[in-house]
DRENDO-1510 file (C-alpha; in Angstrom, 1 decimal, always signed):
<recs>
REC; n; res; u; v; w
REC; 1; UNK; +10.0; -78.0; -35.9 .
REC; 2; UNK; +9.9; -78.0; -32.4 .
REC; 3; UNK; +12.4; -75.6; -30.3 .
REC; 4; UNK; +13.8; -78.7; -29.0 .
REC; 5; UNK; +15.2; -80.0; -32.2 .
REC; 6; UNK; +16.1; -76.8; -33.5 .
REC; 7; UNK; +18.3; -76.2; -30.2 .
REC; 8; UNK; +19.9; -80.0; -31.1 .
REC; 9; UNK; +20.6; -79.3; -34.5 .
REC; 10; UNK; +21.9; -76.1; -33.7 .
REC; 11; UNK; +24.4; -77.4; -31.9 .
REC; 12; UNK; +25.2; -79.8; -34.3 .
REC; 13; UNK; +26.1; -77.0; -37.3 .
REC; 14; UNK; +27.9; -75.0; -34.7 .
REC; 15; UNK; +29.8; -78.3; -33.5 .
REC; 16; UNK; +30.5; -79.0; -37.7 .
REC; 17; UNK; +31.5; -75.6; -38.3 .
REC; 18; UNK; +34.0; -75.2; -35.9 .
REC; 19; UNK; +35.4; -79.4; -36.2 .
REC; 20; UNK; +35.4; -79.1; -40.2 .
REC; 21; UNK; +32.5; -81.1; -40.3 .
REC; 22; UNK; +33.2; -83.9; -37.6 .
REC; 23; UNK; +30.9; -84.3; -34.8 .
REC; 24; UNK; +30.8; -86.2; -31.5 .
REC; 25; UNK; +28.6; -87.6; -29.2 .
REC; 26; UNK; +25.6; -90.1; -31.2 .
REC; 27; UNK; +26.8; -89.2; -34.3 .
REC; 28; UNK; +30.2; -89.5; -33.9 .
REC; 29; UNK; +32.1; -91.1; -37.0 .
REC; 30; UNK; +29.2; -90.6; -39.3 .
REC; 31; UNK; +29.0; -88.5; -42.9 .
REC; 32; UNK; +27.6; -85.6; -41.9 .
REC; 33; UNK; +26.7; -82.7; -44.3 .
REC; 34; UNK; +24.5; -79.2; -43.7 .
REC; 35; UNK; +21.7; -79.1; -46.1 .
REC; 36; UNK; +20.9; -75.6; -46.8 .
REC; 37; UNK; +17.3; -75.2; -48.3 .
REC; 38; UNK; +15.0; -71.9; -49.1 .
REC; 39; UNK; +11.5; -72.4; -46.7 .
REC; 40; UNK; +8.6; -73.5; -49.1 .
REC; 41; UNK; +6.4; -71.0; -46.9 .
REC; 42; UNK; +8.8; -68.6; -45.0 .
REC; 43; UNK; +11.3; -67.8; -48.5 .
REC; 44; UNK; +13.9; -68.2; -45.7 .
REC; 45; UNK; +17.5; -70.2; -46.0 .
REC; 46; UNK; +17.0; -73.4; -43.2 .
REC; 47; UNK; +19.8; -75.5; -42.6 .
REC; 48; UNK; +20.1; -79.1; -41.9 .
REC; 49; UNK; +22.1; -81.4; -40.6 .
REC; 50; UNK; +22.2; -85.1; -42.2 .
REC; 51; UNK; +23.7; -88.2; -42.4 .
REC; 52; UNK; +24.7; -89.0; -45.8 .
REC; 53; UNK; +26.4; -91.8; -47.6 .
REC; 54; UNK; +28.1; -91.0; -51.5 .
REC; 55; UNK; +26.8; -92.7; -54.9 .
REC; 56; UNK; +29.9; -92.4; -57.0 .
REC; 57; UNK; +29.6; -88.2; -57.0 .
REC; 58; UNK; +26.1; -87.9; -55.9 .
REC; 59; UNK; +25.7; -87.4; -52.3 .
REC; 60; UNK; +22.6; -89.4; -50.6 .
REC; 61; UNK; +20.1; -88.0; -48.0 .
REC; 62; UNK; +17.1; -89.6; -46.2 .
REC; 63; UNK; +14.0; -87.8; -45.7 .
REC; 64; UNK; +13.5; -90.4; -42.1 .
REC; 65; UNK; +12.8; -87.4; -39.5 .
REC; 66; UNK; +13.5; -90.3; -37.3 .
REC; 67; UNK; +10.3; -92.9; -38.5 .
REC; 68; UNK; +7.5; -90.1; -38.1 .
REC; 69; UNK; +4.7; -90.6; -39.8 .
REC; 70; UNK; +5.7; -86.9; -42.2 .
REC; 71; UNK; +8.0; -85.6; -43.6 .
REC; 72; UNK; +10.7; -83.2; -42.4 .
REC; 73; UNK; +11.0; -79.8; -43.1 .
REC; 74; UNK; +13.6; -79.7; -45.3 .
REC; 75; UNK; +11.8; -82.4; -47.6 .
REC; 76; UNK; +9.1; -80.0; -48.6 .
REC; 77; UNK; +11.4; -77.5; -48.9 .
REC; 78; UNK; +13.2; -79.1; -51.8 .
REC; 79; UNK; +10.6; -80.5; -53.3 .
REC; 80; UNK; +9.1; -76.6; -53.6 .
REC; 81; UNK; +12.9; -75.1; -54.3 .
REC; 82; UNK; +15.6; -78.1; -55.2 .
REC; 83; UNK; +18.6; -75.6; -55.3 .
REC; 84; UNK; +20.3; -76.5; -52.2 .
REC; 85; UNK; +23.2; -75.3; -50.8 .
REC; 86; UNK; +25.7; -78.8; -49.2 .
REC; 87; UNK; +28.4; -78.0; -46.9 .
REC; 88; UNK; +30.7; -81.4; -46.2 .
REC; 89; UNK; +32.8; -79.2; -43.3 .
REC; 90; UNK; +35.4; -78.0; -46.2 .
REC; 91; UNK; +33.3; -75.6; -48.0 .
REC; 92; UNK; +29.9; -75.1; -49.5 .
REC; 93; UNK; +28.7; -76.0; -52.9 .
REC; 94; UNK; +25.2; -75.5; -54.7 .
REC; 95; UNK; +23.3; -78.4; -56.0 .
REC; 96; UNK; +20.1; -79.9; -57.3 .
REC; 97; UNK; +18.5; -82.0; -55.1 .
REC; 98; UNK; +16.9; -85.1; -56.6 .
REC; 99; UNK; +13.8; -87.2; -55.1 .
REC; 100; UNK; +13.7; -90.9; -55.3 .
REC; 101; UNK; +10.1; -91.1; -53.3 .
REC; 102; UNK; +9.8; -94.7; -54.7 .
REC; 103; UNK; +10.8; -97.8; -57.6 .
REC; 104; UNK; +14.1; -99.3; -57.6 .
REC; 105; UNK; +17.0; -97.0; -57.5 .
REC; 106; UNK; +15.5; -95.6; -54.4 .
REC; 107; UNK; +15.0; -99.3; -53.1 .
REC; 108; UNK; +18.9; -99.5; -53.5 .
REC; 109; UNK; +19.8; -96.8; -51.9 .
REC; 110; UNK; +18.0; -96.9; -49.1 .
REC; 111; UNK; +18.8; -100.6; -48.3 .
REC; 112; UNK; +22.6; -99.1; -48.7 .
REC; 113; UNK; +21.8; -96.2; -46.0 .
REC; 114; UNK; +20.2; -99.1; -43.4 .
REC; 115; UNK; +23.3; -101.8; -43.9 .
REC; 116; UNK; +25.5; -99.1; -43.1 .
REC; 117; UNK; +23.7; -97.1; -40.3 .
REC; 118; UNK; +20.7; -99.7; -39.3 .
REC; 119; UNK; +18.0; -96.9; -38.0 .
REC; 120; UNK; +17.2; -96.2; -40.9 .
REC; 121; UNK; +16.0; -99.4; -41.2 .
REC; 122; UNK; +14.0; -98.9; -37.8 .
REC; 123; UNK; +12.9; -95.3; -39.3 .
REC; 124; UNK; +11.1; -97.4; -42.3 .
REC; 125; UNK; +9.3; -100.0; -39.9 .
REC; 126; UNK; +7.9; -96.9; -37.5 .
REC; 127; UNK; +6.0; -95.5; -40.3 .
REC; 128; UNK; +3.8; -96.1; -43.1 .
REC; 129; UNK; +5.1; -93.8; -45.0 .
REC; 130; UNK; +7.7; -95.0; -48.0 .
REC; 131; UNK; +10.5; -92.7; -46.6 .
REC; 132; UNK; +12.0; -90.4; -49.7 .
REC; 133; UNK; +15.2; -91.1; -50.7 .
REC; 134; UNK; +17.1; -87.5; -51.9 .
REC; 135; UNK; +20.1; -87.5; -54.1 .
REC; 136; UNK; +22.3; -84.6; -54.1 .
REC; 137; UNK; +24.3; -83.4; -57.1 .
REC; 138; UNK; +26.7; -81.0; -58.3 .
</recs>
C-alpha cells in the first residue's frame, strides 16, 4: 500500500474514532466500519476502513480497492487469517470473515452494494477481475 493511502486511511480511523464512527468529506453518510486483519506476511494487526452495507446480521464488505486489477491488502489477509476484528464506531467485536469470490449469493450482494453506492458498479467495469464479495459474521 502506498504511503499515500495509508496517510488517507489514516485519517479516516482517526476521524471514526473520535466521531463514533461517522465520517465527513466523500464518505460522508456512508456505513463505515474498521476492519481489523492479522498481515498474511508481516503477522501484524492492519486496519481498514470500509464501506459496508448489513445482510440481516452479517455485515458485507467489498474487496473493490477502487477497480484495480488486484486485490487489496486486507483481502489476502483474510483469506490467510479470517479472524477479524469489526469496529462499527461503538465498540469492537471479533468475527469470521466469509468469501463470496463468485456464484449467486455473491451476485446479490454485490448488485445490492452498486444500487446503493454506484462505484462499485464502476469498480467491477475497471477491472477484469470478479471483485470478492466478503461477509462478516459474529
Amino acid at each position: 500500500m502506498s504511503e499515500e493511502i495509508q496517510n488517507f486511511n489514516q485519517g479516516i480511523i482517526e476521524e471514526f474514532r473520535a466521531n463514533h464512527g461517522k465520517v465527513g468529506g466523500m464518505f460522508e453518510g456512508r456505513d463505515l466500519l474498521l476492519l481489523t486483519t492479522v498481515g498474511a506476511k508481516s503477522g501484524q494487526e492492519r486496519i481498514s476502513p470500509l464501506a459496508y452495507q448489513r445482510d440481516g446480521a452479517r455485515m458485507v464488505v467489498i474487496a473493490s480497492y477502487g477497480g484495480a486489477d488486484k486485490h487489496p491488502a486486507w483481502y489476502h489477509n483474510i483469506l490467510a487469517n479470517p479472524k477479524v476484528t469489526v469496529d462499527l464506531g461503538d465498540g469492537a467485536f471479533p468475527a469470521a470473515a466469509v468469501v463470496h469470490a463468485e456464484g449467486p449469493e455473491r451476485d446479490r450482494l454485490y448488485a445490492r452494494m452498486a444500487e446503493a453506492m454506484p462505484q462499485f458498479a464502476e469498480y467491477q467495469q475497471k477491472t477484469e477481475r470478479i471483485i470478492p464479495v466478503v461477509v462478516l459474521e459474529k
